[in-house]
Structures are given as structure tokens and as C-alpha cells.
N, C-alpha and C positions, 0 to 999 in steps of 0.2 A: 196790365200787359207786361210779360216778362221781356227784359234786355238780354240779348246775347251780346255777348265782347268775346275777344281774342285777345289773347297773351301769350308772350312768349318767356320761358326759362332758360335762362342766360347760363352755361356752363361753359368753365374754361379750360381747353384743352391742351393749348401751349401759350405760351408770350404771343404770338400771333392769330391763334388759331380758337374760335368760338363753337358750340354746337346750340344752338337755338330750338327747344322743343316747343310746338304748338298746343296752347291749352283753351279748351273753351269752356265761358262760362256763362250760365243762362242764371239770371238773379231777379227771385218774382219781385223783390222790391219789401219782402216783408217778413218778419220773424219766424224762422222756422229752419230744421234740420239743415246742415249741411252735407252734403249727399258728394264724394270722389268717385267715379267711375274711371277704371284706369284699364286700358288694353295695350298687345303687342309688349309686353316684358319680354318677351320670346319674339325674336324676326321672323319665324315664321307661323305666329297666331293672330293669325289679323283680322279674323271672323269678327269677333269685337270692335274693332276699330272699324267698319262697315259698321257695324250697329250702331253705337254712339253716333257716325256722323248723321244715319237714319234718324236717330233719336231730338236731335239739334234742328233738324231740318223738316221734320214733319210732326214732333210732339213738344217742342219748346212751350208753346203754350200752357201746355197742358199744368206748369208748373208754376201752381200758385202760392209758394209759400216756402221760404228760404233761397238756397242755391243748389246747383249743381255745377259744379268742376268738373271736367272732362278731360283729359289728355288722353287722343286716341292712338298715341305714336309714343308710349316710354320708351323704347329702346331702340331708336332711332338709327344707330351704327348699323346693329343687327339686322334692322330692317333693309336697309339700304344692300347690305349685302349678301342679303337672300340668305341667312343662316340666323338656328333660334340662338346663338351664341357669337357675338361678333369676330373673335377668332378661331372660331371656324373651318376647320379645312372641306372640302368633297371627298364625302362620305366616310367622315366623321362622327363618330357614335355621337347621339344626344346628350347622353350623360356627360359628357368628356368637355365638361365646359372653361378646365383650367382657369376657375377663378372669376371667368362672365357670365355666369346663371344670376340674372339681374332677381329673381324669385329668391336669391338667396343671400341677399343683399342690405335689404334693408334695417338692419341692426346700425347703419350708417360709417361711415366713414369719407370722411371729405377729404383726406389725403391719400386715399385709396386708389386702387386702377379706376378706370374711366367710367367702367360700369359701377362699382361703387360711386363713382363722386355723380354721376346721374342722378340714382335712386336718391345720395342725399336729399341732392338737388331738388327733385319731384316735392318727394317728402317736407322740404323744409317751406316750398312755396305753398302747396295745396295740400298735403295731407295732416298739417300738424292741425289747421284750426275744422278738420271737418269732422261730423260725428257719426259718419256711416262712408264704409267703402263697398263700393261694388269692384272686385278686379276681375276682368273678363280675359280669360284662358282658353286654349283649344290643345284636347290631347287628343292621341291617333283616331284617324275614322272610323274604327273598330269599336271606341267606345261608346256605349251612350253618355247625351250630354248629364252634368251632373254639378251638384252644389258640391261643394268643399266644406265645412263647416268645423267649426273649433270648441262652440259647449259653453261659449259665455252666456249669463243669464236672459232669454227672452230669444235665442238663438235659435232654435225649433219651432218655434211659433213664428217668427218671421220668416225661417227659410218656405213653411208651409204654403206661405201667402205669395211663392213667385213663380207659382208653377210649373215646377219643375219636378220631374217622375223620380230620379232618383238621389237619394241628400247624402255623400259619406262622408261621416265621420272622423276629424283627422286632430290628431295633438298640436298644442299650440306650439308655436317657433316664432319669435321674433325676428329670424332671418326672414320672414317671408312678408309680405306687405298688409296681409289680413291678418297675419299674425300680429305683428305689431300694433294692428289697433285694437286687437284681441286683449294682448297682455294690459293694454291701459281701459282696459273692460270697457271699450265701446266696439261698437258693432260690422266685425268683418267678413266679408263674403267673397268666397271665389267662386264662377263658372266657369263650366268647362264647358266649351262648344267641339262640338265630334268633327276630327279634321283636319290638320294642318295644312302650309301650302296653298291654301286654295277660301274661295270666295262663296258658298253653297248658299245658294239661296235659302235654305228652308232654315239652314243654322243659321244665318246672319237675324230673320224672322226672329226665331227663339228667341236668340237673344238680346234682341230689342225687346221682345216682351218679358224679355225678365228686368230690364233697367223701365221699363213700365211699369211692371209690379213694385219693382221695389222702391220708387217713386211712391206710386199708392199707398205702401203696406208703410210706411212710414210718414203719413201726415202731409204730403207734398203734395196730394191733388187728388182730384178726386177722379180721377178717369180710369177706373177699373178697369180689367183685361181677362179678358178667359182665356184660359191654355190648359195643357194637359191633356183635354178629354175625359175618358173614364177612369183612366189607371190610377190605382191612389197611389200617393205619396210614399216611397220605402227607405228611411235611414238601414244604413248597412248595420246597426248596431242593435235593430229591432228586423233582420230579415238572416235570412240563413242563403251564402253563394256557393253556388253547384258547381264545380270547373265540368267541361268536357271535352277532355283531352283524344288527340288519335291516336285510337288503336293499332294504327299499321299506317306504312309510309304510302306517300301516292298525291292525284292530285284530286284538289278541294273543290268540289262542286256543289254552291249553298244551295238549298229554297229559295225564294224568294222571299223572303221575310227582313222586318225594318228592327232596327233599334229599340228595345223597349216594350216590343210587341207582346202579348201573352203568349205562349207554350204550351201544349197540355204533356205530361208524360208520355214517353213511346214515340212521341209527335216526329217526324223525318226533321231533321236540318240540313240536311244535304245526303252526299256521297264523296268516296276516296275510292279512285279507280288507280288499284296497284301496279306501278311501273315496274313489276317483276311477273306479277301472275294475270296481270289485265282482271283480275276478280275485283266486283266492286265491295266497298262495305257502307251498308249505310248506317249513318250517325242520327239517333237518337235522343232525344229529350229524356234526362235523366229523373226529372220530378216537371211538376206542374209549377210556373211562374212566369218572370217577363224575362227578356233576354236584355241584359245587359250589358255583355259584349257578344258580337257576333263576329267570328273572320278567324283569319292568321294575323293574330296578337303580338310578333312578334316587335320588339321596343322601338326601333326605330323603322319603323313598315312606313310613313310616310317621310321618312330623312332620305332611305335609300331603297330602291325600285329592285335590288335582291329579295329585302326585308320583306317585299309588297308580293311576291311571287307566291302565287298557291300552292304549289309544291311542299307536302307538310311530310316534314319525320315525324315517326312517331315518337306519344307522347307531348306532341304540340299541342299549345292552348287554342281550341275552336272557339269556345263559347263561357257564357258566364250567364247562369240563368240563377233567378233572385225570388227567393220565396221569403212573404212575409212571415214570422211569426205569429 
């Protein structure tokens, strides 16, 4: 029978002043991978961090063989103050992290600002002895959920195994936390859960069943998991992405279609009913595939409720549709 314990990461803030992160650790008691699952790098991606606790509380068992580390709250400041960046102002671009994108961090530094001396922190208690990370991320709900993946050896074949629809491709950076355990060629993985902000059931699901999977797909238990459904698996690096931008300004009125879904060419995705001529135009499926982003894309759509406005000029990105090769 597996133990779960609790542990706390002692970081110091001033001569008086401590921050305390919460880490859980479920340990079957017997030789085998050690597994980091890490969420909320960003205060406002906390899909994850509802998953892991799911994970602790209803499949701890499941896990017979090594450990798993969890810390479902790294960035703890950020959290606290409702931004994915702890200093943060209201309605403040994403990007504009002035040095606290805790994602970009982990190259270390313990004399560093605060969000540096964090991630040391994490890293130095849990991530140096494990041999696989899971880090769970959420970008805009625009996107489909999706693997991150970096190309170390056995890397595709494991991402296969977590069911998850779409895998892209990305260079390694040791600034980043899967990067890191990339460059020392063991095995890093990020998800992205579709969503910031907010608690969605169907994504917190997912992505439990991807720290399921990846549990399984690595030696840890035997409790298998189906997900996906039909759609097979598409690396961006073996598929070809369609943008479909608007033709003319006005407002966005989608189909009713989900993330991920198939496409056939011509197929409707909506309408743009012109705030000059009241004409509408409708928008199009430009080849046959799945939809991989669907909405107004634009970068911070869930930071700021402007961003989120269907109101689209043209030339705005509607859509992202993903044919395999």
C-alpha cells in the first residue's frame, strides 16, 4: 500500500519573513522511477493543480512502484495574487513578466529575485533526484490541450502513450523546467490544459488522465487509462497548420464545434456580421483536419475581458486547423 506524506519547502524571503510551498508525496514503498509532477508556475494555471490533488485523492494507490512528488502550488506569490506573474499589474500584457516568468527560471539562481530563489528552491528539494517530470500548464481556452515536447531519445513514444491529441514540438531551453531535465537527457514533459483563470471540469479530467498515463506509460502501475477517442495523435512536426484569418472586420459568431474536433474543407465555422454593411461573411474550413485552435486568439484573451471580445479586425487569427501528413 502506497504512503502519502506532506512536505513543506522552506524558502526565505527576508530576515523575518518565510514562504512555505506544499509538496505531496505518495511512495509505493519499492524500486522504481521517480515521477515530479509540478503545476501553477503561472498564478493563473491552476487546472493542474485540481488535477494532482484528484490524482492524491482518488489514484494514490494505484501507484506501485517508486514515487511520485507533487507540488501542486509552485508559484505560490503569483497565486495568491490572482496574476500568472507575481508582479503583475491589472491588465498587464502576459508577456511583461519583468523577470517573474517562473517557466523561465530554472537555470537556477539562489541569490536571484524571489521567483528565482523559488524554482531553485523546488528544483533543489524534488526535481534534482527524479527521473521523469510531468509539468502541467494551461494556455488560452482558445487552444487545444497539448504536449510540449523537446526530442530527447524515447520522447515520442512516451508522449504517444498519454493521450493526448495534439504533441508540439519545441527546442530545448534549460531556462524552462522540462527543459532542464531534458538537457541532462532524462525525460521532460509539459501539458497544456485549454484555459486560464478558471477550474473546467472536462480539462481538470484530462489532465488527470494524462498524470495517469504517464504513471502507467513509465513502469509505475498498472492501471491503464483510455482517452483520446478516435483522433490519432498529430506532432506539429509530421502535420501541416492552416491559419484562418478574417477576411473583413465585424462580429465573430462560431459553430458550435469543440477543440480538436475534425473539419472537412468548405465545412462553416461560423460567421462575421459586418459593423459597416450589416453583410454577413461566412468563414470556411480551408482543407480537411482537426481544429486546433478555434476563437479570437488573441495573446492575452483570458488576462484581459478586451482581449476576450469577438469583435475581430481583419486579418485576425480565427482558427488553427491541423492536417496530418
Amino acid at each position: 500500500m502506497s504512503n502519502i506524506s506532506i512536505s513543506k519547502i522552506t524558502i526565505k524571503r527576508s530576515f523575518f519573513r518565510k514562504l512555505l510551498i506544499p509538496v505531496w508525496t505518495i511512495d509505493s514503498g519499492k524500486p522504481g522511477p521517480v515521477l515530479l509532477v509540478t503545476a501553477a508556475q503561472h498564478g493563473n494555471e491552476v487546472q493542474g493543480s485540481a488535477a494532482i490533488y484528484r490524482f492524491i485523492n482518488e489514484h494514490a494507490e494505484s501507484v506501485t512502484s517508486g514515487k511520485v512528488i507533487a507540488v501542486p502550488f509552485c508559484n505560490l506569490p503569483a497565486i495568491r495574487k490572482h496574476r500568472p506573474h507575481v508582479k503583475m499589474r491589472v491588465g498587464q500584457e502576459y508577456g511583461d513578466d519583468r523577470g517573474h516568468n517562473m517557466n523561465r527560471t530554472w537555470s537556477g539562481d539562489k541569490k536571484g529575485n524571489s521567483t528565482k530563489r523559488i524554482a531553485t528552491a523546488i528544483y533543489e528539494e524534488c526535481g534534482r533526484t527524479a527521473t521523469h517530470l510531468l509539468d502541467l500548464h494551461a494556455w488560452q481556452k482558445h487552444n487545444a490541450p497539448a504536449i510540449l515536447l523537446h526530442g530527447v531519445p524515447k520522447h515520442r513514444e512516451l508522449a504517444q502513450k498519454l493521450g493526448v491529441q495534439f504533441i508540439d514540438m519545441r527546442p530545448i531551453s534549460e531556462d524552462t523546467l522540462a527543459g532542464k531535465f531534458c538537457t541532462s537527457m532524462r525525460m521532460g514533459i509539459t501539458y497544456e490544459s485549454a484555459g486560464q483563470y478558471s477550474l473546467d471540469e472536462e480539462q481538470v479530467s484530462l489532465a488527470l488522465n494524462v498524470i495517469r498515463n504517464m504513471v502507467y506509460a513509465i513502469g509505475m502501475s498498472s492501471e491503464e487509462v483510455k482517452t483520446k477517442g478516435s483522433a490519432p495523435v498529430i506532432f506539429s512536426d509530421r502535420s501541416t497548420a492552416h491559419e484562418v484569418l478574417a477576411p473583413v472586420a465585424g462580429l465573430l459568431m462560431r459553430e458550435p464545434l469543440k477543440l480538436g474536433e475534425a473539419v472537412s474543407k468548405d465545412q462553416p465555422l461560423g460567421i462575421i456580421l459586418s459593423d459597416s454593411s450589416l453583410e454577413t461573411t461566412i468563414i470556411r474550413a480551408p482543407v480537411d483536419g482537426y481544429l486546433k485552435l478555434f476563437g479570437v486568439s488573441r495573446p492575452d484573451c483570458d488576462v484581459d475581458m478586451a482581449s476576450f471580445h469577438p469583435f475581430v479586425n481583419r486579418q485576425d487569427r480565427l482558427a488553427i486547423i491541423v492536417s496530418a501528413l
